[in-house]
Structure formats: C-alpha cells, structure tokens
VEXPA-781203 format. One record per residue (C-alpha): y, x, z; residue number from 1; chain; residue in one letter. Coordinates in steps of 0.001 Angstrom, whole numbers, plus 500000, padded with zeros to 6 digits. Last residue first. Layout:
<sites>
      py      px      pz    k  c  r
       Y       X       Z  NUM  A  A
...
</sites>
This chain:
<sites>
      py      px      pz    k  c  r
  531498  894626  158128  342  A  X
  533149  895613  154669  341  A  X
  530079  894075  152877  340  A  X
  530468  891067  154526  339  A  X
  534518  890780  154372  338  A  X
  533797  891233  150261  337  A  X
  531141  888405  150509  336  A  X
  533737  885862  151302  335  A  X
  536583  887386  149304  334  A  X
  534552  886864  145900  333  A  X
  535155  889893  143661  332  A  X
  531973  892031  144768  331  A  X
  529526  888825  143693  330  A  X
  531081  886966  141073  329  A  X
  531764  890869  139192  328  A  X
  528034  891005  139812  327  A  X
  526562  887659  138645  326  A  X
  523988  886097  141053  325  A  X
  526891  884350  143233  324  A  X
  525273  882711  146790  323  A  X
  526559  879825  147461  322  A  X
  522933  878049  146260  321  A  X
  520636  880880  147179  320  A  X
  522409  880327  150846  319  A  X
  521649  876573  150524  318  A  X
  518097  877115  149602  317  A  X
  517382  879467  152521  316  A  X
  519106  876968  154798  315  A  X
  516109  874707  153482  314  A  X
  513825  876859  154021  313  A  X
  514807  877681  157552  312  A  X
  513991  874129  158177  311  A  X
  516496  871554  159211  310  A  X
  514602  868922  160878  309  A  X
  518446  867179  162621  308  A  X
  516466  867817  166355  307  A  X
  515263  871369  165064  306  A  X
  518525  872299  163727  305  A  X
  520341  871545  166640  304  A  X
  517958  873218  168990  303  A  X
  518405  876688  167219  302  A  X
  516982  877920  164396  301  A  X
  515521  881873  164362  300  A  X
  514875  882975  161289  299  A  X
  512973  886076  160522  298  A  X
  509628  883324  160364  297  A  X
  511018  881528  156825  296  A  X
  512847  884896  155733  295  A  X
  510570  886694  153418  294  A  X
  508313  883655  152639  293  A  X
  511509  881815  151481  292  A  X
  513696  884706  149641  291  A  X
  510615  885785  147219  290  A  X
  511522  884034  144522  289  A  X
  515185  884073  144642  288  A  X
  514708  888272  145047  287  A  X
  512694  888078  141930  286  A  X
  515003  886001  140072  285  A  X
  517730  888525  140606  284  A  X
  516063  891299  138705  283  A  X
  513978  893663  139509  282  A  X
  512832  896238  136484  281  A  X
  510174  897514  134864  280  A  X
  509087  893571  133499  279  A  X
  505675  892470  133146  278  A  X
  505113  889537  136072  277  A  X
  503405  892202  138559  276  A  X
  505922  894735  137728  275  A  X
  508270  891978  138760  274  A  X
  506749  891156  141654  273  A  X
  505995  894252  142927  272  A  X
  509379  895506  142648  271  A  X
  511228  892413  143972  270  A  X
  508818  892314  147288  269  A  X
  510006  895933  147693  268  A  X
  513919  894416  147309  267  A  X
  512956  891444  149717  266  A  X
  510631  893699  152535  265  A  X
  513358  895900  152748  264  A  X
  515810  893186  153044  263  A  X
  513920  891481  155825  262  A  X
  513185  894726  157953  261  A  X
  517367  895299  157937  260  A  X
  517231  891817  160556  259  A  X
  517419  888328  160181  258  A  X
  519298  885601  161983  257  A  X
  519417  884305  165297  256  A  X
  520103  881062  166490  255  A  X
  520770  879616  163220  254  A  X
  521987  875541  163117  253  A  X
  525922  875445  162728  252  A  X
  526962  879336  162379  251  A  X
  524559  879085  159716  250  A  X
  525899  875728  158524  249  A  X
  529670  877540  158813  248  A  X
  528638  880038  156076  247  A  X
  529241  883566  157799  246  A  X
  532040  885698  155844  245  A  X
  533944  886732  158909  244  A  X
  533053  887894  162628  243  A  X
  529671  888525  161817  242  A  X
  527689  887576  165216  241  A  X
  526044  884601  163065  240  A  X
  523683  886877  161382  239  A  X
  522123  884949  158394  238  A  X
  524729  885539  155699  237  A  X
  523926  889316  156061  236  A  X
  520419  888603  154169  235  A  X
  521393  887138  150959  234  A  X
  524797  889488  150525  233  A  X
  522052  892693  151143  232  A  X
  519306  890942  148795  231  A  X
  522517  890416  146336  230  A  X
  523426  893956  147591  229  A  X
  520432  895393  146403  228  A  X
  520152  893815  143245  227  A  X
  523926  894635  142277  226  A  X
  522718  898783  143268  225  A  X
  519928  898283  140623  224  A  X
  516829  898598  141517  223  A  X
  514073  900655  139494  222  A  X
  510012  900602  139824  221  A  X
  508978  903757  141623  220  A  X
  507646  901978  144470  219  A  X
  505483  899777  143040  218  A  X
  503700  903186  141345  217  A  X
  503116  904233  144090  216  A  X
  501534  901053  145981  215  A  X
  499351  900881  142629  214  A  X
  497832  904464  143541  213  A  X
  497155  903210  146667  212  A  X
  495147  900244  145060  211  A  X
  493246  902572  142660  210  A  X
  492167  904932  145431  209  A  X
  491224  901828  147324  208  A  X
  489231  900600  144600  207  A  X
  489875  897442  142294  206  A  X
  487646  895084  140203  205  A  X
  485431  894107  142741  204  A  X
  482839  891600  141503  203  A  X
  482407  887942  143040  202  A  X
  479404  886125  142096  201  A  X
  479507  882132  141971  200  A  X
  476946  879625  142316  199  A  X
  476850  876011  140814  198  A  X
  474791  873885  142701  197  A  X
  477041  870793  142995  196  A  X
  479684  869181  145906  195  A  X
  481378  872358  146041  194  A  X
  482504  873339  142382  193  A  X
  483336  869175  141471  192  A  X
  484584  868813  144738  191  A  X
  487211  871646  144168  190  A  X
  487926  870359  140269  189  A  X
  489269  867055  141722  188  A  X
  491343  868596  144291  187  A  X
  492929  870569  141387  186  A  X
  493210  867277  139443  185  A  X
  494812  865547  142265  184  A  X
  497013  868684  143028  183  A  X
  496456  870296  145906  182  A  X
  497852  870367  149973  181  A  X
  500082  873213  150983  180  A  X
  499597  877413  151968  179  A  X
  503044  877917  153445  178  A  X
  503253  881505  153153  177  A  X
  504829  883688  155641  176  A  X
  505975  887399  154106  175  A  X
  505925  890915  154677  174  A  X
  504419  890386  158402  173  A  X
  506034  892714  160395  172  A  X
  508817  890701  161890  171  A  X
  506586  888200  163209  170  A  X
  505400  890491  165176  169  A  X
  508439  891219  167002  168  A  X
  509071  887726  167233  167  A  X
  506195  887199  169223  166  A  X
  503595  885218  167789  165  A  X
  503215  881540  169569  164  A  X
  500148  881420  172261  163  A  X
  497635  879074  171127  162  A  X
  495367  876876  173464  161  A  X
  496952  873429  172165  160  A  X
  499315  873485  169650  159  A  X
  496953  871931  166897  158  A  X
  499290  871790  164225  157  A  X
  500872  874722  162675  156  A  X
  497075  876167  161953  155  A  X
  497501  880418  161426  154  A  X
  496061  882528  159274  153  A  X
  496565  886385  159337  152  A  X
  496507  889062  155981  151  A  X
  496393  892557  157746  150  A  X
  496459  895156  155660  149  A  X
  495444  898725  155528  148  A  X
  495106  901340  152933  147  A  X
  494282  903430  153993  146  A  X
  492136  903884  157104  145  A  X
  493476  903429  160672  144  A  X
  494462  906694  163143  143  A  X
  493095  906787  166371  142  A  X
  495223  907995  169331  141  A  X
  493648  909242  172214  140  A  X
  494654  908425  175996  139  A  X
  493073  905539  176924  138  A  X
  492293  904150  173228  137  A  X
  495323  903710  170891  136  A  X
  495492  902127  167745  135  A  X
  496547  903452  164309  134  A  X
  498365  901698  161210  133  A  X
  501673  903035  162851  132  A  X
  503076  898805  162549  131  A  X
  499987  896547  161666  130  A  X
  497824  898323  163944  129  A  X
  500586  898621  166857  128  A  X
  501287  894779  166543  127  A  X
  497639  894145  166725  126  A  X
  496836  895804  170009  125  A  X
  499984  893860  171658  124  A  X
  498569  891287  170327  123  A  X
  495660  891564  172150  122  A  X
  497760  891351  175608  121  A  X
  500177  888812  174600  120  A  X
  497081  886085  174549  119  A  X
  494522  885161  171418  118  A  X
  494671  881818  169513  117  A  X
  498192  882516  166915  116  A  X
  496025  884494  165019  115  A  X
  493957  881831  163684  114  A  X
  491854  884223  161569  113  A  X
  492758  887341  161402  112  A  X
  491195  888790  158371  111  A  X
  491199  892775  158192  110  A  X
  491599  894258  155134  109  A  X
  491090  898284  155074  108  A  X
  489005  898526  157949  107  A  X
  488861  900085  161297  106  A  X
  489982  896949  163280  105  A  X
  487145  895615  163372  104  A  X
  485902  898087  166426  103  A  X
  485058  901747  166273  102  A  X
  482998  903110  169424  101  A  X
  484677  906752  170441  100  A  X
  482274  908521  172034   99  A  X
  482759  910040  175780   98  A  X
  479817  912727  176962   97  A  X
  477214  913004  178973   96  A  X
  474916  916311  178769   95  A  X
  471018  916361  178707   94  A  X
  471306  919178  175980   93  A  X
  468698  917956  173596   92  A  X
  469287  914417  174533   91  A  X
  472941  914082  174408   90  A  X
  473815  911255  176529   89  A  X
  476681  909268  174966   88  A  X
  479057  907571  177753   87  A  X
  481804  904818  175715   86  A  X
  485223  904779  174400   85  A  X
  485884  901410  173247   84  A  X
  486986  899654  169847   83  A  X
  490606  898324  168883   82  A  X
  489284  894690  168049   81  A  X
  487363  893274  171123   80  A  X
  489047  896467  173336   79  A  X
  491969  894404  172703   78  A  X
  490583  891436  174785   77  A  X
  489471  887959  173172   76  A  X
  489352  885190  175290   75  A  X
  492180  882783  173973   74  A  X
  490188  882895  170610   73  A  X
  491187  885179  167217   72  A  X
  488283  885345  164903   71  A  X
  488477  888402  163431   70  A  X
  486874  889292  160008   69  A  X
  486413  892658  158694   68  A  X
  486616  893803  155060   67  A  X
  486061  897396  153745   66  A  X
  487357  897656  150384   65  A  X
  485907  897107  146883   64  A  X
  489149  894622  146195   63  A  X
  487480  891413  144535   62  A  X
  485586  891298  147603   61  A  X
  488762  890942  149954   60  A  X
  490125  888092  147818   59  A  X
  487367  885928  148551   58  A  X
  487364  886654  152080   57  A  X
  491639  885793  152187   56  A  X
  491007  882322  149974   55  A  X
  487759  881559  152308   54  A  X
  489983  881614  155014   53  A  X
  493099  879850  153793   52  A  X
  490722  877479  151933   51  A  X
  492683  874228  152162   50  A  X
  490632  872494  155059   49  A  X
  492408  873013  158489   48  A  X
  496646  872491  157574   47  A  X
  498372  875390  156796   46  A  X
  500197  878631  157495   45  A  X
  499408  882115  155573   44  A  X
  501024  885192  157224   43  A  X
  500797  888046  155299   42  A  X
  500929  892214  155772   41  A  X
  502904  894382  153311   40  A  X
  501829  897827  151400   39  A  X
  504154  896514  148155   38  A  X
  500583  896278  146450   37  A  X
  498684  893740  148913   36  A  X
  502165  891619  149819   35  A  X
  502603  891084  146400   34  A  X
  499163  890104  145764   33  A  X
  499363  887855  148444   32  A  X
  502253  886377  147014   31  A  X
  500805  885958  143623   30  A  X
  497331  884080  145357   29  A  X
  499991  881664  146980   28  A  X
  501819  881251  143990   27  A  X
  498701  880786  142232   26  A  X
  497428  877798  144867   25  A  X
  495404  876528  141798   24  A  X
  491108  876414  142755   23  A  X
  489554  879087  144424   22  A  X
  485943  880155  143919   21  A  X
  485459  881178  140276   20  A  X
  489018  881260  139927   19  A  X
  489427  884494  142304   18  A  X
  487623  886817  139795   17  A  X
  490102  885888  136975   16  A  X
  493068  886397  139305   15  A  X
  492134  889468  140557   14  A  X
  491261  890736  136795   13  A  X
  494747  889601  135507   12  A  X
  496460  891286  138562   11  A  X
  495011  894399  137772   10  A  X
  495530  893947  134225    9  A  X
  499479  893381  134832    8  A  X
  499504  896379  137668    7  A  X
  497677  898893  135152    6  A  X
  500014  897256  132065    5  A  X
  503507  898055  133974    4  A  X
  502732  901367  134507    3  A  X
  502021  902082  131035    2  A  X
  498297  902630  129811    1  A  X
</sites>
C-alpha cells in the first residue's frame, strides 16, 4: 500500500467510526486530523452545545491511545495535571522514599476542556507539555509519551472566571477551529440519534505505532520552493515593522502579526492535508485551506479593528485575495519582491 493509500484509509476509517456519533462538522473532523498526523495541538472555539467535547472523546477511541480528560476550573493547580512526588514506605526495608505520582497529563490525547478556566500558573504547566512534551516536578524532568496531543476547547462567550491564553500559548496550538452551528438537516439527524435508543460502539482503528508512523510519512511528502514562499509571501504580509511591501489594511488594523511558527505549521498543515485528500504533493489550495485556523489566534488586531469588527479572518481573506498563486506572478511582482529581499 502507497503512502498516500495508508493516510487515505486511515482517514476513511476515522471518519466512518466518527459518524456513528457525530453528525457533519467534516472540516472540523479534517482539521483535527491534520493537526493529529502533522504532530500539532488544536484549539476548537464554540458556543456550549455543538459537541466540541464529545467530538474530541469520540475521536480519542477511534485512536487506541491513552485518553485523559481535564476539566480546566479557576482552582486547578499544576500539580492537578503534572503529578506529585510523594513519601513511599518500603515495607520490607522500613525505608521512605520519594515516588513519582503520574497525573493526566501522561497520556497520548489529553482533552482540555475549557482551557481558557484555569490561572497563569497551570498554564504555565501546559505550555511546557505541549512544547518539550515533558513536565517538570521539583527538580526531575519527566518525559511525556508519544505521541502526544493536546486538542483544547474553549467557550468565546461566557467571559466571566476565565483567564485569556497567553500568546505564547496560543502560538503552539497548530490551528484554532471555529467549531459553528449545523445544518437544519444535520441538526435534524442529531435529535433523531439522541432523542431514541439507538446505541453506538466505537472501535479503534489506529495504534500509536501506526499514528507515528503516519507523522513520518507526513513529513516526507514534497514542497515545492513556490509553495513555500507563497506560505512565506502569506505570512510576511502580517508584520507591520516591514519597511516595504506591507498591505496598508494591515498596517491599518494588525497590532502584531505572525511569527516563523505560523509558516511551519502552514507548509506541514499542506502535507497532511494533501496526503490526507490523495495527492503526493502540496499545492497552493492546501495552504488557502489551512490559512484561517493557522493564523486566526497568531494575529494580533488592534483597537481599530475591533471597534470597525474586522476579524483576523477576514484580513486573512483579503491577503489570499492580493496574494498571486502563480509563480512568475509571485517573484515578478515588486510588492512581494521588497518582502522577500527584507
């Protein structure tokens, strides 16, 4: 079986095993997969009541994996997640001696559940999970299991008793995905499923030897050098400290604009997803694709843009807009030339 065939089935078999619970939201489900197999953490935003949750669980039994659910609340320490080192008497000997107590974090897919609920402090924890996949205890360092992701939820509108996610941490999530409302007949099928006694059984249809072995072989998929610097051209239009090349509605509403993280995340992203969709190769659909949960929580807008409601998104649409996907377009236009040169 090709390369591009053991990603396709997996997928297929994900998919199939996620229906019998979850109804539509397949480019939510895709981007999660993309996250899963490029070695990426996700951020899913909604409103309470679309399944973000039970969308994240359900996914974690099709992968035979060890799952572990947190739910983030403003009390919750890092020793809550990391573990603690506690006294073990040895009976035989009568000695005392320190014992490393695992917490939830020591799985391969953790759910965080309303993330944005727990203080500084516990992120802190998190942030050094996601990033060395280890934590540290006192003085000893514990390394995580592989693989490792964390896939977070987060409600945008209750405010009240949450603590927003440093940008730092931001950073490390692969992608944000907006998880929105369904479709009448997809909201029609969900209280059909829950409102009767029809059960559903969940098989795994992936290991975690199998899943590492599909982060490889993500990795190897080609990129052309015009891919990259589309992602590159994509990404540099976002700084506003460039001297030259900047669209003036960046200069206008961004505060701050993304960093190297984003286009490593957008050319990986590219890989898996077009492995995923049956081609060996990125192309620059792929990088369109993925351009709004890659960059939706790397931008920072400014006041301006929040008082007009300019979104990230839609500055993300503008810049895919002015932004040439044929390569002569691309190196020959003066604009992107003085961003290349910077």
């Amino acid at each position: 079986m090709s390369h591009t065939s053991k990603l396709q089935t997996a997928r297929k078999k994900v998919l199939e095993q996620l229906s019998h619970v979850i109804v539509g939201q397949t480019d939510v489900i895709d981007e999660l997969l993309i996250s899963v197999f490029a070695q990426g953490h996700c951020l899913l935003e909604g409103v309470p009541g679309l399944a973000k949750t039970l969308m994240v669980s359900t996914l974690a039994q099709t992968l035979d994996l060890r799952f572990s659910r947190i739910q983030f609340t403003p009390d919750l320490m890092p020793a809550d997640i990391t573990g603690i080192d506690i006294i073990e008497e040895n009976r035989s000997t009568g000695s005392r001696d320190y014992r490393f107590l695992e917490g939830p974090l020591f799985a391969n897919v953790i759910l965080a559940d309303e993330i944005n609920r727990t203080p500084p402090k516990t992120q802190s924890a998190l942030l050094e999970a996601m990033q060395e996949h280890r934590v540290t205890v006192g003085r000893n360092r514990h390394p995580l299991p592989k693989p490792f992701f964390v896939l977070a939820t987060q409600n945008p509108i209750e405010q009240e008793g949450t603590y927003p996610l440093p940008e730092a941490q931001q950073d490390r999530f692969m992608f944000k995905v907006f998880v929105k409302y369904p479709t009448f007949e997809e909201e029609f099928e969900i209280v059909r499923k829950t409102t009767s006694l029809e059960e559903t059984n969940i098989q795994p249809v992936l290991t975690a030897a199998e899943i590492i072995e599909l982060q490889k072989i993500v990795r190897q998929v080609p990129t052309g050098e015009h891919i990259m610097r589309y992602a590159l051209a994509l990404i540099r239009q976002t700084r506003v400290d460039q001297k030259e090349g900047i669209p003036e509605i960046v200069r206008q509403y961004v505060a701050w604009g993304a960093g190297p993280r984003a286009v490593q995340y957008l050319v990986l992203g590219g890989k898996a997803r077009a492995i995923l969709y049956g081609r060996p190769h990125v192309i620059c659909e792929d990088i369109q694709a993925l351009a709004k949960p890659v960059l939706r929580h790397r931008l920072v807008m400014n006041f301006l843009a929040e008082s007009d409601g300019f979104s990230a998104d839609r500055l993300v649409d503008k810049l895919l807009e002015e932004t040439p996907t044929k390569e002569d377009d691309l190196i020959r236009d003066p604009r992107f030339q003085s961003l290349f040169a910077a």
